[in-house]
C-alpha positions as CSV (number, residue, x, y, z in Angstrom):
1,X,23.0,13.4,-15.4
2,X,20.0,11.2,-16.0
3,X,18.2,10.2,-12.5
4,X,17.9,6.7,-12.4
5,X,16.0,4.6,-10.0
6,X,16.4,0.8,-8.4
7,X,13.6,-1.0,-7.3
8,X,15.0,-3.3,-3.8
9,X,11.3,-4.3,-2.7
10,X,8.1,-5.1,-3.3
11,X,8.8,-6.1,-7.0
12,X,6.8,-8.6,-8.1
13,X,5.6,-8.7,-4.2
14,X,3.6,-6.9,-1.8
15,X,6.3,-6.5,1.1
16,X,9.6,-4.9,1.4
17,X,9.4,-2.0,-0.6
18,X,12.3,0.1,-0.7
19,X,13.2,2.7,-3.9
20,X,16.5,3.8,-4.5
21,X,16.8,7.5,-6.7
22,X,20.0,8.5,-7.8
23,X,20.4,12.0,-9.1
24,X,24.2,12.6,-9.7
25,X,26.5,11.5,-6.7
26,X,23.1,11.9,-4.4
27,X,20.7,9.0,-3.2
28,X,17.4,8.3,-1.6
29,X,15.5,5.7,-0.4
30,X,11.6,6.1,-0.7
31,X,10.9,3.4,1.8
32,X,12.9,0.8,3.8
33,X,10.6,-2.1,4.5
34,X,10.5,-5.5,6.2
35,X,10.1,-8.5,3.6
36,X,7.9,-10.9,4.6
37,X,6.1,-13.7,3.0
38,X,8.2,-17.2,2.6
39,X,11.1,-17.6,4.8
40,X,13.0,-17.2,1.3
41,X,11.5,-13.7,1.0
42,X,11.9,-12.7,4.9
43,X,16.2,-14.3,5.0
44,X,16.8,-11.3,3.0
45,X,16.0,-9.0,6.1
46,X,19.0,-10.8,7.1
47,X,21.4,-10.2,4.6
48,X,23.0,-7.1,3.5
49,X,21.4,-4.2,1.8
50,X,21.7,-4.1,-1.9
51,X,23.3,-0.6,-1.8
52,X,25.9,1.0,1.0
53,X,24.0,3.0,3.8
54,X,26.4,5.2,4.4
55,X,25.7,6.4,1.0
56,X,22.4,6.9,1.3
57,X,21.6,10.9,2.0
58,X,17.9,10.8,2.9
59,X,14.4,8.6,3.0
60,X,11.2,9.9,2.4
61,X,8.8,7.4,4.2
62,X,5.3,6.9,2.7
63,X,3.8,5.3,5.7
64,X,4.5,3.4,9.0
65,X,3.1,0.1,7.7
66,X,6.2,-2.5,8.4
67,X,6.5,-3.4,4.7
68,X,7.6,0.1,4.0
69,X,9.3,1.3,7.6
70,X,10.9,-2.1,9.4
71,X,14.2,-2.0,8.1
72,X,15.0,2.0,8.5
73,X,16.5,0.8,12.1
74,X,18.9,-1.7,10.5
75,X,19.7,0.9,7.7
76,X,20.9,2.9,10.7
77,X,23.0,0.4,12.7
78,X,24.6,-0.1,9.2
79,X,25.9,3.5,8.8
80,X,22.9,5.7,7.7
81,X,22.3,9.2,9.4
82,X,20.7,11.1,7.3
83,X,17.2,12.5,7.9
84,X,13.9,10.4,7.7
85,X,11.0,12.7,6.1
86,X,7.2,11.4,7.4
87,X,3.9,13.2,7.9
88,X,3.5,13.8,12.0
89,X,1.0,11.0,11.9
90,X,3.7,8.6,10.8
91,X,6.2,9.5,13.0
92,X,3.3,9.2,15.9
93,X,3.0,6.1,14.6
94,X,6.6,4.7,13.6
95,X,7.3,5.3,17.6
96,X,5.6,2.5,18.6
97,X,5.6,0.2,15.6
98,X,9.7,0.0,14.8
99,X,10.5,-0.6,18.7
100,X,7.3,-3.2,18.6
101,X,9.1,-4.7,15.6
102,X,12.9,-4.8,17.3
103,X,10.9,-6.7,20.4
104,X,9.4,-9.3,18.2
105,X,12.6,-10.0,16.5
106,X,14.2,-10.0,19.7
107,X,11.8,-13.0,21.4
108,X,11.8,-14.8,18.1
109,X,15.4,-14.9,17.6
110,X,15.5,-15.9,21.5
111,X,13.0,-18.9,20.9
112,X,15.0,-19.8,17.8
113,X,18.8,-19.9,19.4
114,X,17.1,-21.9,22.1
115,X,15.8,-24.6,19.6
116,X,19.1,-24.5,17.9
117,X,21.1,-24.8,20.8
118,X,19.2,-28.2,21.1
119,X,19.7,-29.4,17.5
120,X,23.8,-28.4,17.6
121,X,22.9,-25.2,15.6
122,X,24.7,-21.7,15.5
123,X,22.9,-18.8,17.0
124,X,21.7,-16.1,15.1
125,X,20.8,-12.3,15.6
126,X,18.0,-10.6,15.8
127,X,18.0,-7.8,12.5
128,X,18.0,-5.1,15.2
129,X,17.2,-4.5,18.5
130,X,14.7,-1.7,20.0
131,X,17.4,0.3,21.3
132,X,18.3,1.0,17.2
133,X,14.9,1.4,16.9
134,X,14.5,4.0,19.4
135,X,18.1,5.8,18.0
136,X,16.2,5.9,14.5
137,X,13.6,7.6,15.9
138,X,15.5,10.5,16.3
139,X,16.2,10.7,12.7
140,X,12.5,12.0,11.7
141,X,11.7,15.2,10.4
142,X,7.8,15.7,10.4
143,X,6.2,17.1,7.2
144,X,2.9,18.5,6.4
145,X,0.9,17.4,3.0
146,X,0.9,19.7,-0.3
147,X,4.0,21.7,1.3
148,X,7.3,21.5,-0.5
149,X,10.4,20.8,0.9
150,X,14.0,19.9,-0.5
151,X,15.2,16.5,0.0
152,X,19.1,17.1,-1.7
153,X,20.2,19.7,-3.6
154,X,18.2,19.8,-6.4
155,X,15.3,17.5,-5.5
156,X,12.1,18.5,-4.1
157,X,9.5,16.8,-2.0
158,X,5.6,17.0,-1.9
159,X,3.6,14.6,0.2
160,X,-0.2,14.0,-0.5
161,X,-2.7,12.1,1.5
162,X,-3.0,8.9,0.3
163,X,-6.0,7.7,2.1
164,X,-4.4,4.4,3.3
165,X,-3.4,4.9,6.8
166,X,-3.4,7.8,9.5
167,X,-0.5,9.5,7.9
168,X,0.1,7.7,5.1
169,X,1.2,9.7,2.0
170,X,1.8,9.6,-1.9
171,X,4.9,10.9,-3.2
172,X,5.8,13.7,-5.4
173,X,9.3,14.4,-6.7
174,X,10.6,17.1,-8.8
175,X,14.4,17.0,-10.2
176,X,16.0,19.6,-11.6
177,X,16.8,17.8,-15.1
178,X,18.0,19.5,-18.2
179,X,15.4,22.2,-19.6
180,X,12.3,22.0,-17.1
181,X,12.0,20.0,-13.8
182,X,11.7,15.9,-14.2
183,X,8.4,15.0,-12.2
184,X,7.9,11.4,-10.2
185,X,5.0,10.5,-8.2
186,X,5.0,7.6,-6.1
187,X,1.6,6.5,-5.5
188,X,2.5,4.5,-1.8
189,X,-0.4,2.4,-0.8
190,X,-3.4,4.2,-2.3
191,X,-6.7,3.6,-0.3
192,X,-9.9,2.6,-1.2
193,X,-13.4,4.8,-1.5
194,X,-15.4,4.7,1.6
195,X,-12.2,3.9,3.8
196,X,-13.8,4.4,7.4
197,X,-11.0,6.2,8.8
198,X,-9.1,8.1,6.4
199,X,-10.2,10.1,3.3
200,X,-10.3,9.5,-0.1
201,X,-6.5,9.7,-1.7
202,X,-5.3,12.5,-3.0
203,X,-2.1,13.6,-5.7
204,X,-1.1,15.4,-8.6
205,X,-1.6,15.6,-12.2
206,X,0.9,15.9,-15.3
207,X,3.8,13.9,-14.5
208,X,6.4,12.0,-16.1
209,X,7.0,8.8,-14.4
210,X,4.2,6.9,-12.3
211,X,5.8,4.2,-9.9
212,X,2.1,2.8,-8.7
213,X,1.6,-0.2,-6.3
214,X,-0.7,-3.2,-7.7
215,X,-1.8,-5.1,-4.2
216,X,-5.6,-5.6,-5.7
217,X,-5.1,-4.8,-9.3
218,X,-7.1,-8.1,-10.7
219,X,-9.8,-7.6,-8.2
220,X,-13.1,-6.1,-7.6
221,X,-14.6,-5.9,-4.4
222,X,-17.8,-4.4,-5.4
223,X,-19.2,-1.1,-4.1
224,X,-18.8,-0.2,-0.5
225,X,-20.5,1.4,1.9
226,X,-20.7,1.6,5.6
227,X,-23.8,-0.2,5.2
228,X,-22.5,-3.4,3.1
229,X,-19.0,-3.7,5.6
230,X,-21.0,-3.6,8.6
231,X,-23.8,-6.4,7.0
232,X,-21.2,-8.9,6.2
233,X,-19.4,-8.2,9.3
234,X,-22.7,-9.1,10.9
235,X,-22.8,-11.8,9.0
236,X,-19.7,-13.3,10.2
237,X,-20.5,-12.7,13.9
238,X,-23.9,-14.6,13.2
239,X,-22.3,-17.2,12.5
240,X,-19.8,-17.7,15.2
241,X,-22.2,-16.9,17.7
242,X,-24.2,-20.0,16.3
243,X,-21.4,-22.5,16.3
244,X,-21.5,-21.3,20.0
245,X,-17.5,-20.5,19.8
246,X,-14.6,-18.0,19.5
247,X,-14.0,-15.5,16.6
248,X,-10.5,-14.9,15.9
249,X,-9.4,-12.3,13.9
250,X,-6.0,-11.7,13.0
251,X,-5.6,-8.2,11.9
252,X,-2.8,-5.7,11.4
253,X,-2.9,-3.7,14.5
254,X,-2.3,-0.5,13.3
255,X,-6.0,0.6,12.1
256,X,-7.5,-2.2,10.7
257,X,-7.6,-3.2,14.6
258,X,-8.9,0.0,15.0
259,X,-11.5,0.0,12.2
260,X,-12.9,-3.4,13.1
261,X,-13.5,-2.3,16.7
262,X,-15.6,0.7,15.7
263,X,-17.9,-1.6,13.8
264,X,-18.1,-4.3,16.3
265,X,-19.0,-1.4,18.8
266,X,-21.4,-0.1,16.8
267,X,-23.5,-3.2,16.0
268,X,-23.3,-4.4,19.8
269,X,-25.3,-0.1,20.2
270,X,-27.4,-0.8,17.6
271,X,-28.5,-3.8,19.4
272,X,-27.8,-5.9,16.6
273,X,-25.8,-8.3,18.1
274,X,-25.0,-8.9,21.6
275,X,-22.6,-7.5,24.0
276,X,-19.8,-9.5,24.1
277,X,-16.1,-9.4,25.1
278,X,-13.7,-8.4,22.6
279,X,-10.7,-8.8,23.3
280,X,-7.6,-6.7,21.9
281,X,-4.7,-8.9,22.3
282,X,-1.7,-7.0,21.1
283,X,0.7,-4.6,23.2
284,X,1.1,-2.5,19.6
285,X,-2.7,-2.0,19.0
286,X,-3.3,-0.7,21.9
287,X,-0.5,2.1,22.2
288,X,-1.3,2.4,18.5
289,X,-5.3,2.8,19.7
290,X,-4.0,5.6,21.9
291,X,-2.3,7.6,18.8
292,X,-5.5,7.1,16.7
293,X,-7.6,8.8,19.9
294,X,-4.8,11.5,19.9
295,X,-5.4,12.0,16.1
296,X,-8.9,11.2,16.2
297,X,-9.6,15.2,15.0
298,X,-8.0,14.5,11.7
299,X,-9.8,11.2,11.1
300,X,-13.3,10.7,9.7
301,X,-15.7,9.0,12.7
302,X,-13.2,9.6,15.4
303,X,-15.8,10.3,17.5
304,X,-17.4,7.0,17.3
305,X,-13.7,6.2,17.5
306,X,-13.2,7.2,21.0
307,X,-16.5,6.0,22.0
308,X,-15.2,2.3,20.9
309,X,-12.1,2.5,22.8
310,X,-13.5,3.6,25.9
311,X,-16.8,0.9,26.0
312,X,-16.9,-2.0,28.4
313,X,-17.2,-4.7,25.9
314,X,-13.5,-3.7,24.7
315,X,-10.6,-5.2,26.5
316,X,-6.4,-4.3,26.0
317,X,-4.7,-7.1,27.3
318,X,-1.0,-6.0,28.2
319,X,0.8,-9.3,29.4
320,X,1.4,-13.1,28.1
321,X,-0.8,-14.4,31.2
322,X,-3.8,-12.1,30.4
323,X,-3.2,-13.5,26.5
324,X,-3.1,-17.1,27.5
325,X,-6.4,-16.9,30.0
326,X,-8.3,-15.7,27.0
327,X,-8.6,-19.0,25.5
328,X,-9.9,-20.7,28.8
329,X,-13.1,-19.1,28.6
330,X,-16.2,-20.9,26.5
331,X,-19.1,-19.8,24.4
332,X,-18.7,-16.4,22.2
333,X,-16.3,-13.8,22.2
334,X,-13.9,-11.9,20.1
335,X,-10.2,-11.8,19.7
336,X,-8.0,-9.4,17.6
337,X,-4.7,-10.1,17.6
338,X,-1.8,-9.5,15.6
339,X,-0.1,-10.5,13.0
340,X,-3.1,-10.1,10.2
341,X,-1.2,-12.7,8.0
342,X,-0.6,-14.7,11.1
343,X,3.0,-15.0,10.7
344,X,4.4,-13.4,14.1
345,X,2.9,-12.2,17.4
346,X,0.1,-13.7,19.6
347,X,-2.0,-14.6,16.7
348,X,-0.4,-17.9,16.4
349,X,-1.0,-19.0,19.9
350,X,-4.7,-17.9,19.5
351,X,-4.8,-20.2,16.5
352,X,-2.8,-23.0,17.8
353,X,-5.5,-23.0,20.5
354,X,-8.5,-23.2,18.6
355,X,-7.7,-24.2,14.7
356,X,-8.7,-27.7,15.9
357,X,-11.6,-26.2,17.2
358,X,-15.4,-26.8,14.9
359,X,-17.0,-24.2,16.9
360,X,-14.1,-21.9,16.5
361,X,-14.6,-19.2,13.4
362,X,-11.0,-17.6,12.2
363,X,-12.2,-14.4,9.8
364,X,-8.5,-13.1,7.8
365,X,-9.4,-9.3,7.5
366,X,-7.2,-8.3,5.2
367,X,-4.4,-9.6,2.2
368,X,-2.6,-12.5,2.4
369,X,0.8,-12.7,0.9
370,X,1.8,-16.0,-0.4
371,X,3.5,-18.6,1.7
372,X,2.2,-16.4,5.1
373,X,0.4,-18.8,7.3
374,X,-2.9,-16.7,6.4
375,X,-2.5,-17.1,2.6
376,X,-2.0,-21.0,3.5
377,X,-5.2,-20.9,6.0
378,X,-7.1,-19.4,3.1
379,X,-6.2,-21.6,0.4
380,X,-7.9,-24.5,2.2
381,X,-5.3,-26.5,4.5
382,X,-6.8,-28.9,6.2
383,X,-3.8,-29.3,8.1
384,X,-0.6,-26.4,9.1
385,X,2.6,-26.9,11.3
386,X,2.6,-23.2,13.6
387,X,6.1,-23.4,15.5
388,X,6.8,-27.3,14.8
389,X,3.5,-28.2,16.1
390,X,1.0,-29.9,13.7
391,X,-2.8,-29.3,13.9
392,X,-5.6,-30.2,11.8
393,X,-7.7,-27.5,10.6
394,X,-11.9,-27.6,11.3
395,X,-12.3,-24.4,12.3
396,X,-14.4,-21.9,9.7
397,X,-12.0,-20.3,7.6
398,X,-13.4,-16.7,6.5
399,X,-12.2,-13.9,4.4
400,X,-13.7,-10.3,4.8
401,X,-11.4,-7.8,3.0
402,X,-13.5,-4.7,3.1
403,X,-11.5,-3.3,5.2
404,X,-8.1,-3.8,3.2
405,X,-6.4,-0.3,3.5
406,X,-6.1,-1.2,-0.7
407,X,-7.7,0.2,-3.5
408,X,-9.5,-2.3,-5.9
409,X,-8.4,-2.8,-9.6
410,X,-11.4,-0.2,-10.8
411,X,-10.4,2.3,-8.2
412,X,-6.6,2.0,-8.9
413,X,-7.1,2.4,-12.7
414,X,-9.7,5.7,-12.2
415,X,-6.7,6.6,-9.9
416,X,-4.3,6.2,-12.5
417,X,-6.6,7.8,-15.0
418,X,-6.5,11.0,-12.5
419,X,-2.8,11.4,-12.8
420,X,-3.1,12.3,-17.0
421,X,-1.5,13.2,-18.2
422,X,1.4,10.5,-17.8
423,X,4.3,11.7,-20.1
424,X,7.3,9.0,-20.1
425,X,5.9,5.4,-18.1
426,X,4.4,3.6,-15.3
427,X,6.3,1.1,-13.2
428,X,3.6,-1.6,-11.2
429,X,4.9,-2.5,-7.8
430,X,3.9,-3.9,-4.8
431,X,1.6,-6.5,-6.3
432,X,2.0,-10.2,-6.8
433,X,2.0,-11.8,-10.6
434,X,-1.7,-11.8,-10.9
435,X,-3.0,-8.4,-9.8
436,X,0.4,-6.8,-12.0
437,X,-1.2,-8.2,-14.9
438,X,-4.4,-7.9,-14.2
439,X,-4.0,-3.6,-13.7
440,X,-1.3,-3.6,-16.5
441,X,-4.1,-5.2,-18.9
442,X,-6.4,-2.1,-17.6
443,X,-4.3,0.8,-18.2
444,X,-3.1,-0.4,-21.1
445,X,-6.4,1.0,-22.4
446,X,-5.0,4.6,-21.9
447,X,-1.2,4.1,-21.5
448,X,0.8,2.3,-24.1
449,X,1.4,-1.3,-22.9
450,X,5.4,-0.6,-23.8
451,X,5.3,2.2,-21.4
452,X,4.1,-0.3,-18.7
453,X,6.8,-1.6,-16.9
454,X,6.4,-4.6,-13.9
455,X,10.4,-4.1,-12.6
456,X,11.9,-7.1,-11.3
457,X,13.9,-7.2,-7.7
458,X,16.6,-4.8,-7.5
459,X,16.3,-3.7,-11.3
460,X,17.6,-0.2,-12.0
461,X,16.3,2.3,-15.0
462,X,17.8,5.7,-16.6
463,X,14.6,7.7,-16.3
464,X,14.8,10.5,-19.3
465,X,12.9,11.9,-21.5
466,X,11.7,9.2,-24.2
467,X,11.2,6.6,-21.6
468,X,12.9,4.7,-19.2
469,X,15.9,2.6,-20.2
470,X,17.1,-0.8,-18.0
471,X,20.1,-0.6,-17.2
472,X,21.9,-3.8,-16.9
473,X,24.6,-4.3,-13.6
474,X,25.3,-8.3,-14.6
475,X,25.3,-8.7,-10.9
476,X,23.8,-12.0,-9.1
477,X,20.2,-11.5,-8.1
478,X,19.1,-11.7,-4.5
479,X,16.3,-13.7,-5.1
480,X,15.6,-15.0,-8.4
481,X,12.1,-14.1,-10.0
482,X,10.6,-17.0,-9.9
483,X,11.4,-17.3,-6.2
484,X,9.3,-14.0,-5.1
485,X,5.7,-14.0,-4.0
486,X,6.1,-18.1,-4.1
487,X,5.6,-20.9,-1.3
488,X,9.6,-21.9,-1.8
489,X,11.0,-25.3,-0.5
490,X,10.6,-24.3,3.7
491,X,6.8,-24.2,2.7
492,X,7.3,-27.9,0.7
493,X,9.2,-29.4,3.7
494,X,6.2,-28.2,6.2
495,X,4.1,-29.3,3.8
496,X,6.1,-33.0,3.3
497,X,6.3,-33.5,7.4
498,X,2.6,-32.9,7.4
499,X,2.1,-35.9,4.4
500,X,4.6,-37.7,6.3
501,X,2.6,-38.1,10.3
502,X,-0.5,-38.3,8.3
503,X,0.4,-41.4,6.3
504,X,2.4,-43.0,9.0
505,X,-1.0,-42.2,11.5
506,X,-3.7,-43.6,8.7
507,X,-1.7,-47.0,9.2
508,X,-3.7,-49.3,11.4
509,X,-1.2,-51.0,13.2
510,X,2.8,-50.8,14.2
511,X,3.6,-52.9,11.7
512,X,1.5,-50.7,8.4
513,X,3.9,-47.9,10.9
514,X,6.8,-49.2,10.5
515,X,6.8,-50.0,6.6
516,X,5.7,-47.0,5.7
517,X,8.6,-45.1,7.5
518,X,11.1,-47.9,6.1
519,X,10.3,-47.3,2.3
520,X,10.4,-43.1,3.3
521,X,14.0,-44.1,5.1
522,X,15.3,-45.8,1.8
523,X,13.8,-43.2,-0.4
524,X,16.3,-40.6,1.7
525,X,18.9,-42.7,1.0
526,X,18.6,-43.2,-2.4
527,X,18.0,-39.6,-3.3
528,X,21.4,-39.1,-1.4
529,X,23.2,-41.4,-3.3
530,X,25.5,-39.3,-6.2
């Protein structure tokens, strides 16, 4: 029977990912991922899978990034028990991350239910709690790279660094198919040349089907070295320490926190800029910060590593008091804090503290999905609602992402080119409209542009030889394709309230007040009217 293979996240997106492969009566899930993005994109964490769970015989997980490992606890609570293959690193790394996730969900969903208490709303529930999360832990098997192991009867399973994350892995798949074995590589989040942590990736050659992500595939970041990152990070510490004021970063705390504080440590040695506080203000980066020491063997400058984590000028904060003291202190000092595309955790009170702030620099370290509050920050707001508050944006608004855990579009394609030969297709994934073209245009160079496939939110193909085939369900779509990787109409009514106190507060009396919110009161009642 021809394998065929659904594509239930990060299509035409960055987040979510999550592969279904069906050989015969058998099915696995490369991936199970969080969605998040517009609150169109992140309701579907809510809703029900696309597929039964109880059906489901194994996942292979390609890293512990939340995008491709925060829904494996709900897949659990919904019937699945089979086993979750990982590197050791992932696992490590899962242990904290997935019960960090249930704990976030938990407060949010608390914060929520109270508002809607107040406004005659149901309650809702968080997607999972971190007592699943902590039951799905116990459903890890640990792998090592470039050893083989069987997933199902029939279908075996190669892991290869991918050079992404501590532990993170590209994908090899071999099914026993007709005459000779069918061969599938999943390429997982390939990293980028002179990644500070991690290596350079790593995978095979001579297979038939590529499924390859596309996060940076229209964009070039130029060559880089130690030398350049650490000069423009410089750069961006210059210039909050002129303005006299806070730099905020929001990062990802699972090694781009970790990254970030091994070059701030070393320009404070080399005397290049001052000591200073920097503050780590997430619970999850700093038990992560304790796996990366454990692992710091495996990892290139893990000495320099441990050094960072042990200076003076570094500071864990654990609880909500030691987070909210931070922003009573004046002058310069640092602040990493999660999330990197500010949409959950303590980032957002850092930002509702100092946004408003000129002397306050905010430096995004990393991809911004559209409709996150990051991708909104970076696209020039002058003003953002963060938890129904508004606030005007002056702080600096900076982008330095040289230390994106993502290849560029020259490094993907020379990855891709690496992989030749490529026998039946490539599917792009993970990757928003613009870099999907942008890296289909470039291999289309080497690989027929037919054989280039951009799938489509829970599309499913027949993958024989000759090419893959669509294969058509005629069942309602999830999310329609022009409402992925968009700001949808939660983003236009944040956007309208924001138009709205401005043009009421630009009036310059009660009566200017007045009128305006009048002619908005019978423009609501006229659109209502049938």
């Amino acid at each position: 029977m021809v394998p065929r293979l659904r594509f239930h996240g990060a299509a035409h997106a960055v987040t979510g990912s999550c592969y279904e492969l069906e050989v015969g009566d058998q099915r696995i899930l490369i991936d199970c991922g969080l969605f998040q993005g517009s609150k169109s994109e992140r309701e579907l964490n809510y809703g029900d899978f696309p597929f039964d769970p109880r059906r489901i015989d194994a996942v292979v997980l390609t890293h512990a990034h939340i995008d491709h490992s925060g829904l494996l606890p709900k897949l659990m609570k919904h019937g699945f028990s089979g086993p979750i293959h990982a590197t050791r690193a992932t696992i490590d790394l899962c242990s904290v991350m997935l019960p960090d996730c249930a704990h976030i969900q938990e407060m949010e969903v608390e914060h929520l239910n109270r508002r809607n208490a107040q406004r005659g709303r149901m309650a809702v529930a968080a997607i999972y709690t971190a007592e699943d999360a902590a039951k799905c832990m116990t459903l890890f098997h640990a792998r090592q790279y470039r050893e083989w192991f069987e997933v199902v009867a029939g279908v075996r399973v190669r892991f290869w660094n991918a050079g992404h994350l501590l532990g993170s892995a590209s994908v090899e798949i071999e099914i026993n198919f007709s005459d000779k074995p069918l061969r599938l590589l999943f390429s997982g989040d390939v990293g980028p040349a002179h990644k500070l942590l991690q290596p350079d990736p790593e995978a095979p050659t001579d297979v038939d089907y590529l499924i390859c992500e596309s996060t940076y595939g229209d964009r070039e970041r130029g060559e880089i070295t130690p030398q350049r990152r650490r000069s423009l990070l410089l750069q961006e510490v210059q210039g909050a320490l002129a303005a006299s004021g806070p730099l905020i970063i929001p990062s990802f705390a699972v090694e781009r926190t970790q990254e970030l504080l091994v070059d701030l440590f070393w320009l404070m040695r080399e005397g290049q800029i001052p000591k200073a506080d920097v503050f780590v203000d997430s619970p999850l980066a700093t038990r992560a910060s304790t796996i990366f020491e454990r692992h710091a063997d495996e990892i290139q400058e893990g000495d320099v590593l441990r050094q960072a984590l042990s200076s003076r000028e570094i500071r864990f904060t654990e609880t909500v008091e030691q987070s909210k003291a931070i922003n009573r202190l004046s002058g310069f000092y640092v602040v990493i804090a999660a999330s990197g595309m500010c949409d959950a955790g303590r980032i957002r009170h850092h930002l509702k503290a100092n946004l408003w702030r000129r002397n306050a620099t905010v430096m995004l370290a990393g991809f911004q999905a559209q409709g996150t509050l990051g991708r909104i920050l970076l696209d020039g707001a002058e003003r953002v609602r963060i938890q129904g508050e508004e606030f005007q944006v002056k702080a600096r608004i900076r982008l330095l992402d040289l230390y994106s855990g993502h290849a560029d579009a020259s490094e993907l394609e020379d990855w891709v080119r690496a992989r030749l030969p490529i026998h039946e297709g490539v599917f792009l994934t993970h990757g928003e409209e613009t870099g999907l073209s942008g890296l289909k245009a470039r291999l289309a160079a080497f690989i027929s542009p037919e054989r280039i496939i951009a799938p489509q939110l829970d599309e499913a193909f027949d993958l024989g030889r000759g090419g893959a085939q669509r294969v058509d369900f005629n069942e309602p779509k999830r999310l329609l394709p022009g409402k992925v990787a968009r700001l949808d109409w939660h983003n236009e009514l944040s956007e309208l309230l924001l138009d709205v106190s401005q043009a009421v507060s630009q009036q310059a009396d009660e009566r200017g007040r007045s009128a305006v919110i009048r002619r908005l009161r019978r423009a609501l009642i006229t659109e209502g009217r049938p």
